[in-house]
N, C-alpha and C positions, 0 to 999 in steps of 0.2 A: 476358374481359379480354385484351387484347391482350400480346405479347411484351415492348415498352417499358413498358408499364403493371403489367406483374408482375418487370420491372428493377428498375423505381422503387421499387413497394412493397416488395419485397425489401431496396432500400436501403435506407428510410428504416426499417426495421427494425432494419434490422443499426444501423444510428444513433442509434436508439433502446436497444435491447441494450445499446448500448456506454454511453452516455448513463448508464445507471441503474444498469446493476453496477459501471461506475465510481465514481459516487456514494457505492454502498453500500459498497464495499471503502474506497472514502477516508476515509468517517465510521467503519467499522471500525477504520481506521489508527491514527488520532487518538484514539479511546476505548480500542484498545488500551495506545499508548505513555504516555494517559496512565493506566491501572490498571499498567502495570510501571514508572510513576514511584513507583509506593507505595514504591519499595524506597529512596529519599529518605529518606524518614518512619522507616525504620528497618525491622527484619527483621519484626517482630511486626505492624505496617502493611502489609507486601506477606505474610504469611501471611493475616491478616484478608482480603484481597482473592482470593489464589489459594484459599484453603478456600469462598469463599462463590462465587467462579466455579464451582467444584465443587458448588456447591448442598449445604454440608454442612451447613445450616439444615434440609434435606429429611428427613435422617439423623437413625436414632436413635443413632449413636456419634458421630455430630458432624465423624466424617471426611469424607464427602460424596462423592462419586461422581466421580474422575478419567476415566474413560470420557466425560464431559460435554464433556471438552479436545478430546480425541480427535473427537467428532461436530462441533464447532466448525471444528478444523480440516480434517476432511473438505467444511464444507459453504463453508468459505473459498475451498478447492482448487475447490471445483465452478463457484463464481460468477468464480473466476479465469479456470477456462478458457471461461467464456461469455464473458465481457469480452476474453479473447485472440480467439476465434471471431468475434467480431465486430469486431474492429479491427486485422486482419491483412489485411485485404482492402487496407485503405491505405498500408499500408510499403511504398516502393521496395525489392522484394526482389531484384532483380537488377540487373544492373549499369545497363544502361539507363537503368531509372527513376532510379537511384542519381547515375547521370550527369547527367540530366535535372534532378533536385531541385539539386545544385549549382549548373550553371550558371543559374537561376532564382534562387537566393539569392544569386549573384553580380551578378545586374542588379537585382533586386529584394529590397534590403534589409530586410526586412520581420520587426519583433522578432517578431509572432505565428509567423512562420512558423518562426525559430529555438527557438521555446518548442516548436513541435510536434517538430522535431527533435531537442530533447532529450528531450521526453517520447517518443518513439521510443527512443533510445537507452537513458535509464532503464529500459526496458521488456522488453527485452531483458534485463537485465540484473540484473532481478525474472525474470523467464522462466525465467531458471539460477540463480539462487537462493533464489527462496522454493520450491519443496519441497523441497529440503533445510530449511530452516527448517519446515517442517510435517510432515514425516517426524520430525525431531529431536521436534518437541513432540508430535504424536498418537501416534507410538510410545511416547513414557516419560511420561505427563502426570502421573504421581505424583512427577515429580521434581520439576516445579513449587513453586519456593520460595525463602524468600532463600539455602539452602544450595545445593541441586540448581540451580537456572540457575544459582550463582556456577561451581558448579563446573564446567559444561558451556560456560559462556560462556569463565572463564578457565585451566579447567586444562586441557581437551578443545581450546582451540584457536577454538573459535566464534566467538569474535568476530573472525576472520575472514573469517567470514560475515557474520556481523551487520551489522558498521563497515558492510562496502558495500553492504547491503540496506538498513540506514538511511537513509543517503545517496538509493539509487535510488526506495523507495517511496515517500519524503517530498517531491522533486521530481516525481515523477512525479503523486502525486494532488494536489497541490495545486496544479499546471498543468493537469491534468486536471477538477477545479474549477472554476479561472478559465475556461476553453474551453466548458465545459457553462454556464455564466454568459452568456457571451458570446455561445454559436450560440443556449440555448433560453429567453436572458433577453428581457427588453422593449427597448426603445429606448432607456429609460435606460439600462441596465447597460453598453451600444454605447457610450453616452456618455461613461460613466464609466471606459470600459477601462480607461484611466491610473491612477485611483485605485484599481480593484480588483485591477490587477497589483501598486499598491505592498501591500497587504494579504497578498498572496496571497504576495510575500516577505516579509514578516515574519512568516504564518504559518508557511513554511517553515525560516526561520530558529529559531525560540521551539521547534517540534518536533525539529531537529533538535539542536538545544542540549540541550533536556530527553532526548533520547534516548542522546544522547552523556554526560550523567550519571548517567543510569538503566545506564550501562553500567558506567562507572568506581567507581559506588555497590556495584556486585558484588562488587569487588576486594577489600574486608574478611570478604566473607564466604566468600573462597575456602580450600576447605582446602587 
């Protein structure tokens, strides 16, 4: 195999890579924020969800096995950093390309290309903050709860983390979405970009809402 021919397949790995653990962390997102909307429904609703994530159905005392959180969030951390490994090759990381990508979106207008620049920027910005978010939860996963996250969320300070990790992973996978759509869909989906970009915000919108309640939901149960 020749030296461009093992470029390429390289590439289109690393595209691939990126492609799929994208995918799976965006559907992670989404199943996640909506089991910490249980805490809506009431305190007894999001314990029902946190003990049975814990598999305390498995148990014979019915507590169930917080270590479970803990492996979750290890194996999140791990798919992260394949998905950064393989989509760092494309960030204008110095100033040149930096320069470059500018003057290009100053001649060429182009919305896909401002959605990629955001979901760059998002990304970054998940980069320094979710393990702190994964440190916080697979270090304590017994605190999991409507009491223990109220209090880590609002007495500790957290959701100052939170708010803007909300924000960035919710924009980011669900442009990260519409793009996988787009480069590994059919002809139609090409077709349809317009309509699937309208979707792809108001999916952003309906997650970030519910998640920004899932948050303010806390607040009664802080001590």
């Amino acid at each position: 195999m020749s030296l461009t021919k093992k470029i390429n397949y390289f590439g289109g790995w690393l595209d691939v890579s990126q492609s799929v653990s994208g995918v799976v962390l965006a559907l992670f997102l989404w199943t996640h924020l909506v089991l910490v909307a249980s805490i809506l429904f009431g305190a007894e609703a999001m314990t029902f969800v946190a003990k049975t994530m814990e598999l305390s159905f498995l148990s014979a005392d019915g507590h169930g096995y917080p270590w479970v959180v803990s492996v979750i969030a290890v194996v999140v951390g791990v798919i992260t950093l394949v998905h950064v490994l393989a989509a760092v090759h494309k960030l204008p990381l110095n100033l040149q390309q930096q320069r470059a990508l500018r003057q290009q979106m100053q001649v060429i207008a182009h919305s896909d290309t401002r959605l990629w620049v955001w979901q760059a920027a998002t990304g970054v910005g998940i980069l320094l903050l979710l393990p702190l978010h994964l440190w916080l939860i697979g270090s304590a996963p017994e605190t999991i709860g409507p009491v223990g996250s109220a209090d880590r969320i609002w007495n500790d300070g957290v959701w100052m983390i939170y708010l803007p990790l909300l924000l960035c992973v919710e924009l980011h996978a669900a442009i990260g979405v519409y793009r996988v759509l787009i480069k590994w869909g059919s002809g139609t989906a090409v077709n349809r970009r317009h309509r699937i970009r309208k979707i792809k915000t108001i999916v952003s919108f309906v997650f970030v809402l519910v998640g920004l309640a899932s948050l303010l939901a806390f607040l009664p149960h802080a001590t």
